[in-house]
N, C-alpha and C positions, 0 to 999 in steps of 0.2 A: 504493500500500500504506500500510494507516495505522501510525503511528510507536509502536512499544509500549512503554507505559508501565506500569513495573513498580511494583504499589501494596505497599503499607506493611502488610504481614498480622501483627496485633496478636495471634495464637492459633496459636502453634507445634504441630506432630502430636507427641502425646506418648511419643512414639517414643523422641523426640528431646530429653525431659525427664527430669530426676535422676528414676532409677530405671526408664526406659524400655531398649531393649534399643540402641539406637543411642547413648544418652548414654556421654560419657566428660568428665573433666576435666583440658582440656589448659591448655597452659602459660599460653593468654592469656586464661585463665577463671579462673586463679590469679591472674594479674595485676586482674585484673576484679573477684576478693574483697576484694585488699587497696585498692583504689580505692572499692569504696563497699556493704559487705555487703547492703546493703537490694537495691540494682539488680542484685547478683549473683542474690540469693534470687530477684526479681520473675522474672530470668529463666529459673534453670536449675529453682525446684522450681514455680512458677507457669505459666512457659511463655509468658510476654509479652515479648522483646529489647525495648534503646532502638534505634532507627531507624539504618538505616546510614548512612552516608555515601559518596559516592562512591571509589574506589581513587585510591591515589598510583599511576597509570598509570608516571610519570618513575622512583621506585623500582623500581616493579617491572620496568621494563626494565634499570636500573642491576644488580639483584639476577640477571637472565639471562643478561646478560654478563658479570657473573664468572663466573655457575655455569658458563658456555660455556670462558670464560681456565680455570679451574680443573681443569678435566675434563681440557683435554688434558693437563696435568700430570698428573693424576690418571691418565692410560693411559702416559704414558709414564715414568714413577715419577720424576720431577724437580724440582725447586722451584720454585715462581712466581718472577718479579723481585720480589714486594713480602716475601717470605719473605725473598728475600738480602738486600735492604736493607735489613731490620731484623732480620738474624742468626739466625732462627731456625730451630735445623735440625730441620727435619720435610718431608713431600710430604704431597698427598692423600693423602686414606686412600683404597684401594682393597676396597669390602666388596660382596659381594652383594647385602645389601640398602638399599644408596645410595640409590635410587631412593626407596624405601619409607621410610626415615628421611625424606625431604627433602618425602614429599606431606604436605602440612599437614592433609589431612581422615585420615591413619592418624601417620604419624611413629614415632618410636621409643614404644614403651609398655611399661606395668608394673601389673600391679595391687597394689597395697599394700595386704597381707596384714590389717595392724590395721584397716582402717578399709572394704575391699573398694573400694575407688574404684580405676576406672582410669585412671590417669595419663598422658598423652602427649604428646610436643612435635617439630614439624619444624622438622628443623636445617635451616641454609643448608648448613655446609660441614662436615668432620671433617678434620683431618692426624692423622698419625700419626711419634711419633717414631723415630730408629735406635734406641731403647732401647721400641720396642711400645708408647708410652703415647699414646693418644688427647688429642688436644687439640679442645676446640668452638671452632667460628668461626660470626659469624653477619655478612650485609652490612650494612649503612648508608648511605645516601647523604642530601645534604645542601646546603644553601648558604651557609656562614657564614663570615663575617672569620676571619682566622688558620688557621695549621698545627692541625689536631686529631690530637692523639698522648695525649690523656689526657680520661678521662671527668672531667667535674663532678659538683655536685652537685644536679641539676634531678631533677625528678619522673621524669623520659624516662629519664634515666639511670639513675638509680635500677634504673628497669623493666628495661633491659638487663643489670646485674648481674644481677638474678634469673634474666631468661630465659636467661642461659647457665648458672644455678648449676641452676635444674632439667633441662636436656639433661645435663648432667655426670652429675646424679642418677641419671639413667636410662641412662643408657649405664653406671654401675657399678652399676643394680639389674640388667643384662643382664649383666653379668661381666666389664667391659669393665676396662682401670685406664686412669685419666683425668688427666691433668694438672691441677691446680687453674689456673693461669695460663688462660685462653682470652684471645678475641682479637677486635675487631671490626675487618673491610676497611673503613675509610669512605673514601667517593668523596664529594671535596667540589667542588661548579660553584664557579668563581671567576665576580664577577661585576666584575671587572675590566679586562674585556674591551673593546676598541672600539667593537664589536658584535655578534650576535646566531650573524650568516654563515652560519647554517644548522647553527649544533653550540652543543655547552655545551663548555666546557672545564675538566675534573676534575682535583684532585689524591686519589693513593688516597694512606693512609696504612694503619699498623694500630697498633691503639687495646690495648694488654693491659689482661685482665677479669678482678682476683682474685675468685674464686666461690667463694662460700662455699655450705652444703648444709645443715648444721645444722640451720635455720629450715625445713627445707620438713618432716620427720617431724611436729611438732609445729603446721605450720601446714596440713596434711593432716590431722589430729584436730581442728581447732577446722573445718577447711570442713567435713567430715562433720556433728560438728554443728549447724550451723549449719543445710545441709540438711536436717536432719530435726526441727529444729525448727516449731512450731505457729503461734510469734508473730513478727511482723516482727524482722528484724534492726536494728538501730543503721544510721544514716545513715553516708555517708561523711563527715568534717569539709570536704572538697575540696569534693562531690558537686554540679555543677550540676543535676542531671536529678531529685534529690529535691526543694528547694525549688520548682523549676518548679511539678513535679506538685501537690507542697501547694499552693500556691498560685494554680493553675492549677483547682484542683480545688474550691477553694473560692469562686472566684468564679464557675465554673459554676453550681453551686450555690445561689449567692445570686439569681443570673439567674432559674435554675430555680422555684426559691419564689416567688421576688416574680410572675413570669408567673401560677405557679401558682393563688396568691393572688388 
């Protein structure tokens, strides 16, 4: 049997484009505008993505085995060991639609009224306190020196305040009252180890995420326009993938002529 190889399709169905009936703007599409508007626009109003990359397979197994640890807590209404060791009194939250928060292609959503965009983001995890107030949790996993009990201030991180302050969002545009505090599990490999032995060896912590919300109403009016603008966006200042293309593009080009020629 021959081995399939999956190609790089440069023309998305516009289905699936701002303004199509399957677009929505979820959380890591937000994260994606403030990373580089130009490469946001190429993709969501043009319909071209930058190229995948393969899956962090190792997270997302990390990310299964909690939801697995979690869940049983989560039926039998109890608190994890990493809740008691770091005092925090809450259990899963137990809701109907768990399930449906947590698929990343629907997740919790909202349409915001000013600007008609639909909103969405799948959580990892929800607790919920003895005083009813939802708390977001999302997982992490990692391999780095030292105990992590606190975010820095890298670009990553950065991204992770956001993506809990828009689940917040949205679980209080649903009616929900939400904790500002949220929380990230990180599972971090020591690489300390003698050797290998057939395991990684974690330490979990958890990480508190003050989230802020403020920024998203006002940064939901500038994505709107943005979308419905005629003329390219601003580059990202970070942005690898614009310089590329310019540059990429113009030496095509020079190619091009001079054969032409």
């Amino acid at each position: 049997m021959a081995e399939y190889i999956k190609k790089y399709n440069p023309n998305r169905a516009a289905d699936w484009n701002y303004g199509g009936a399957k677009w929505r703007l979820s959380r890591s599409k937000i994260d994606f505008f403030f990373e580089c508007p130009r490469c946001f626009y190429l993709d969501n109003v043009l319909g071209t993505k930058r190229p995948g990359f393969p899956s962090f397979n190792l997270n997302i197994a990390v990310d299964e085995l909690f939801k697995k640890e979690f869940d049983i807590h989560r039926a039998a209404g109890t608190r994890h060991p990493v809740m008691e060791q770091y005092h925090v009194a809450a259990v899963p939250f137990k809701h109907e639609m768990m399930d449906t928060w947590r698929d990343p292609f629907v997740g919790i959503t909202h349409t915001h009224t000013p600007t008609g965009l639909v909103v969405s983001g799948g959580v990892d995890d929800i607790w919920i306190t003895p005083e009813k107030k939802l708390i977001i949790v999302d997982y992490k996993s990692t391999s780095k020196e030292g105990k992590i009990e606190a975010l820095g201030d890298s670009p990553w991180e950065m991204q992770y305040t956001r993506q809990l302050g828009v689940y917040r969002w949205l679980l209080e545009q649903n009616g929900f009252d939400v904790e500002k505090t949220g929380y990230l599990v990180y599972a971090n490999a020591s690489k300390d180890e003698l050797g290998f032995d057939n395991k990684l060896v974690f330490e979990t912590t958890l990480v508190p995420v003050e989230t802020e919300v403020d920024w998203i109403e006002p940064t939901l009016t500038t994505i709107k326009a943005c979308l419905e603008q005629k003329t390219l966006p601003k580059t990202g200042e970070k942005c690898e993938y614009c310089p590329y293309r310019e540059a990429a593009g113009k030496k095509l080009q020079a190619v091009h002529f001079a054969n032409k020629n």
